[in-house]
Backbone as numpy.savetxt, mean C-alpha at the origin, in Angstrom:
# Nx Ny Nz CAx CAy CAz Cx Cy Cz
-7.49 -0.66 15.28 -7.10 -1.96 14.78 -7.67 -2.21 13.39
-8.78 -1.59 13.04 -9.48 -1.66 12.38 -8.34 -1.51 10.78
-7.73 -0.29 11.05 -6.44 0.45 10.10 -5.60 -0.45 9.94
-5.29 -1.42 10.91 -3.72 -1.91 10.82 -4.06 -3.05 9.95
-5.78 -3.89 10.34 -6.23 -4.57 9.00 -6.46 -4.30 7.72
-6.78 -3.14 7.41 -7.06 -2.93 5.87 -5.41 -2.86 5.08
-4.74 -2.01 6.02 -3.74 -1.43 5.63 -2.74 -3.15 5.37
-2.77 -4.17 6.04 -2.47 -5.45 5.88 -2.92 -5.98 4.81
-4.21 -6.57 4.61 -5.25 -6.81 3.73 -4.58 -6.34 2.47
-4.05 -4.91 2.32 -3.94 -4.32 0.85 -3.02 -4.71 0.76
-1.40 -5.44 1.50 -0.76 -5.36 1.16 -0.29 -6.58 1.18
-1.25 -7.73 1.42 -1.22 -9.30 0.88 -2.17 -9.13 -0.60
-3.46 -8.34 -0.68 -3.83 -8.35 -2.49 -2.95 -8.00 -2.68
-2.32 -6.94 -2.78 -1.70 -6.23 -3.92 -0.23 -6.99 -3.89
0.40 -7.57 -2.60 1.95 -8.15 -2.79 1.86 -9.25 -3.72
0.22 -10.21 -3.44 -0.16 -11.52 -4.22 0.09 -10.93 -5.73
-0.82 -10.70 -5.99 -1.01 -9.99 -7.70 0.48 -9.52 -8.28
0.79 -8.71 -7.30 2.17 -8.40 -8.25 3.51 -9.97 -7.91
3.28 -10.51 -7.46 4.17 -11.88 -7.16 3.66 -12.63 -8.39
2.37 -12.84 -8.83 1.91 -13.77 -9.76 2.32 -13.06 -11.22
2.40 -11.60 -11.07 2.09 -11.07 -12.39 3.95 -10.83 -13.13
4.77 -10.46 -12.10 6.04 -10.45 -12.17 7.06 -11.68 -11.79
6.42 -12.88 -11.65 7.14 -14.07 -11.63 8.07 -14.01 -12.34
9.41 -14.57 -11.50 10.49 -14.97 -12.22 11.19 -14.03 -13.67
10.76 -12.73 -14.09 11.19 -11.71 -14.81 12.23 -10.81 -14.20
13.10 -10.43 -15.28 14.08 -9.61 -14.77 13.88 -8.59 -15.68
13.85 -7.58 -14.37 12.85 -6.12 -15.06 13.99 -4.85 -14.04
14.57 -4.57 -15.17 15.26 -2.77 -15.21 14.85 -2.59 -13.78
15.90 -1.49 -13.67 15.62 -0.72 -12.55 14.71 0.71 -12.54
14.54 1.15 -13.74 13.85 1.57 -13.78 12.38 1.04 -13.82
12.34 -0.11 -14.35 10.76 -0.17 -14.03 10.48 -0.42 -12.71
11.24 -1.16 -11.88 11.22 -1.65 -10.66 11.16 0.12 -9.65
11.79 0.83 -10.11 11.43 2.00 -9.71 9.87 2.86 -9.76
9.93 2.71 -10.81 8.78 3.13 -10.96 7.20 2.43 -10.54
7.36 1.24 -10.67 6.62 0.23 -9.79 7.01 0.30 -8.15
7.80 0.84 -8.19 7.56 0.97 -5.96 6.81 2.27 -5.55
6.94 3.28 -6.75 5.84 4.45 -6.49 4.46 3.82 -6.33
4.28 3.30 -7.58 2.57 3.50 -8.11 1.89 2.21 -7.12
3.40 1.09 -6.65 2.77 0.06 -5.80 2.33 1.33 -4.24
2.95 2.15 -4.22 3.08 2.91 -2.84 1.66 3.53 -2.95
1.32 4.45 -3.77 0.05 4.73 -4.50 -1.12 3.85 -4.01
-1.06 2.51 -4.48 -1.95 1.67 -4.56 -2.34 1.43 -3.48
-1.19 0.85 -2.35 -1.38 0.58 -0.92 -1.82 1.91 0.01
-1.37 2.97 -0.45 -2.48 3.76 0.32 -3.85 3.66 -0.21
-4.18 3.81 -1.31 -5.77 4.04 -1.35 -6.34 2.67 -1.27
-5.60 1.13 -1.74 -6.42 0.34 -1.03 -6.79 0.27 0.67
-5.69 0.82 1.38 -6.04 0.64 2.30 -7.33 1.82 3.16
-6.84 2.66 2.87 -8.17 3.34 3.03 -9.34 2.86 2.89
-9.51 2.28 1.50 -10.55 1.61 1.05 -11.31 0.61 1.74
-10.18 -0.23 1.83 -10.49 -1.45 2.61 -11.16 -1.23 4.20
-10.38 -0.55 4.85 -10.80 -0.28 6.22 -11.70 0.61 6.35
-12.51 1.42 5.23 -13.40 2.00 5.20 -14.32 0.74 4.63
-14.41 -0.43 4.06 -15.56 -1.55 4.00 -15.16 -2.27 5.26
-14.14 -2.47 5.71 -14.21 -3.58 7.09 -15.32 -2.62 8.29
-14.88 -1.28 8.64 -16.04 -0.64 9.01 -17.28 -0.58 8.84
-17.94 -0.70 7.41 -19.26 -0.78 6.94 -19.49 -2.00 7.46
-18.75 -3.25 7.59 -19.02 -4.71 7.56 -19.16 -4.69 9.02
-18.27 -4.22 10.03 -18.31 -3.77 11.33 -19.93 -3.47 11.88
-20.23 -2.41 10.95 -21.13 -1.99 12.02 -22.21 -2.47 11.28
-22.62 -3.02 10.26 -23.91 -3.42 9.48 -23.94 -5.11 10.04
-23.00 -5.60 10.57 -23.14 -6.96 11.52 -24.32 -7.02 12.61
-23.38 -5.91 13.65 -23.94 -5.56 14.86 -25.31 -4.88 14.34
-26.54 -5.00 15.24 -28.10 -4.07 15.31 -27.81 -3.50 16.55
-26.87 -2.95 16.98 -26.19 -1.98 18.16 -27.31 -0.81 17.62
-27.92 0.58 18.62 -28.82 1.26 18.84 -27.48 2.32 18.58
-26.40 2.53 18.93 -25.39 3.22 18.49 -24.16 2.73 17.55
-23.85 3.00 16.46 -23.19 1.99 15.55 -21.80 2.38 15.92
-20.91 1.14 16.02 -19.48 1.21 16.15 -18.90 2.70 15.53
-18.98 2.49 14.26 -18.43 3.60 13.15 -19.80 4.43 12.47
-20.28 5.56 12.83 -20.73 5.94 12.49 -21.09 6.37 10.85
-21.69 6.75 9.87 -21.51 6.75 8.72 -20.67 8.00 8.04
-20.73 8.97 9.22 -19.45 10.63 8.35 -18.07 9.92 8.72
-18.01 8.82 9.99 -16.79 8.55 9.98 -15.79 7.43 8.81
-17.13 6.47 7.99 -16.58 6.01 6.70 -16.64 6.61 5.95
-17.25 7.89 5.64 -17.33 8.50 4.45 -15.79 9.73 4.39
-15.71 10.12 5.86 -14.59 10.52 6.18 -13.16 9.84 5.75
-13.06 8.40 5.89 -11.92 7.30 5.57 -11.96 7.26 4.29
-13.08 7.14 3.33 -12.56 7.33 1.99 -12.82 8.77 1.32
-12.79 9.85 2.03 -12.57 11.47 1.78 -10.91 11.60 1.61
-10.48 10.82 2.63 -9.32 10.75 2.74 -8.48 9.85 1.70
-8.83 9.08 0.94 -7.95 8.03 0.36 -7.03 8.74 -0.60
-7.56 9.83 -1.28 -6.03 10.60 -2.18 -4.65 10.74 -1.12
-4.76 11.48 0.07 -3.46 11.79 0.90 -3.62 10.64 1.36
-3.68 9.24 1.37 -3.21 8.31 1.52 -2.41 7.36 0.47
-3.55 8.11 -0.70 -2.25 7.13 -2.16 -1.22 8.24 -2.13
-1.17 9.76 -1.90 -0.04 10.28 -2.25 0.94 9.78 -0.78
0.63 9.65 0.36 1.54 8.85 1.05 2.02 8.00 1.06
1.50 6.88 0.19 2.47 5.52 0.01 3.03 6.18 -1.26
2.74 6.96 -2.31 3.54 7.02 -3.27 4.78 7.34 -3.02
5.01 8.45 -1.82 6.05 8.98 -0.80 7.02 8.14 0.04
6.29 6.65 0.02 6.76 5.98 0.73 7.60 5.04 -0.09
6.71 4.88 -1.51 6.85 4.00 -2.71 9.01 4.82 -3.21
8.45 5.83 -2.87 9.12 6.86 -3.95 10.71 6.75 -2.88
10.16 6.67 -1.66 11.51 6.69 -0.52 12.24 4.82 -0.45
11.69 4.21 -0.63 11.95 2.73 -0.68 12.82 2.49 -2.38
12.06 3.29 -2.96 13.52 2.85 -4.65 14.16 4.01 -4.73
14.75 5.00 -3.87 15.41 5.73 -3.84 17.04 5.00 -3.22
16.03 4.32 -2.19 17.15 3.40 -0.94 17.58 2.09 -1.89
16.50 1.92 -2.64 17.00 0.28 -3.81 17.90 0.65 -4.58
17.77 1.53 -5.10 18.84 2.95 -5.62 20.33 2.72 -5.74
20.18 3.66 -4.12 21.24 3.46 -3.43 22.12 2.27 -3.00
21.28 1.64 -2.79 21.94 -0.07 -2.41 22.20 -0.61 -3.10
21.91 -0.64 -4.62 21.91 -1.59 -5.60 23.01 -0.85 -6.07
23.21 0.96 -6.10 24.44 1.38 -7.02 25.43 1.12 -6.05
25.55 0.63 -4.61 26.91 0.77 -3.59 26.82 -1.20 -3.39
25.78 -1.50 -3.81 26.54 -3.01 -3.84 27.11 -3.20 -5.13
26.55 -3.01 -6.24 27.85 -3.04 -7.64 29.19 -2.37 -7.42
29.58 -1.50 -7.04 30.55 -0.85 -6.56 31.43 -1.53 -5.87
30.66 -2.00 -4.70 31.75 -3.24 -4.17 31.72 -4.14 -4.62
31.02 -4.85 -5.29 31.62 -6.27 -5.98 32.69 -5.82 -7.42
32.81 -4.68 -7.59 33.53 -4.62 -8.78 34.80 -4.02 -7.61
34.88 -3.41 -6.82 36.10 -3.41 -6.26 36.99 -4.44 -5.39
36.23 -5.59 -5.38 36.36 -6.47 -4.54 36.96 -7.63 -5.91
């Protein structure tokens, strides 16, 4: 559960910030492309990140004699955070492929229509 929070967490910062920072602009498809990678990027390694401090915060609460999350197992969560930014980039990269697609087959029909 611990994952499904960070991985949340990153993706109210990071949806906030880019909502405030791209208000009301009309921005290419290419940039909008290229911004669903590096946003994909981002949300993996924040989230790693994050749920590797909600863990630290986890177990530095509790004075448990055995700690929830041990310390190789956070150091493990952010060992990991590159194949997690290259997985959202993958994910980033599969989501404006489909905006892509949708955006070139809805012009298509409104011009045949």
């Amino acid at each position: 559960i611990v994952a499904i929070l960070g991985t949340g967490a990153s993706i109210i910062y990071s949806g906030a910030w880019i909502a405030n920072r791209f208000n009301g602009r009309d921005l290419s498809l290419k940039t909008v492309f290229t911004g669903l990678i590096l946003w994909g990027m981002l949300l993996g390694a924040l989230s790693s990140f994050i749920t590797a401090l909600l863990m630290f915060f986890k177990t530095s609460w509790h004075g448990h004699a055995f700690p929830d999350y041990p310390l190789a197992l956070i150091i493990d969560m952010l060992a990991l955070m590159p194949i997690w930014a290259i997985c959202g980039g993958l994910l980033g990269l599969s989501s404006a492929i489909f905006l892509f697609l949708y955006d070139a087959n809805l012009g298509e029909a409104l011009v045949h229509n």
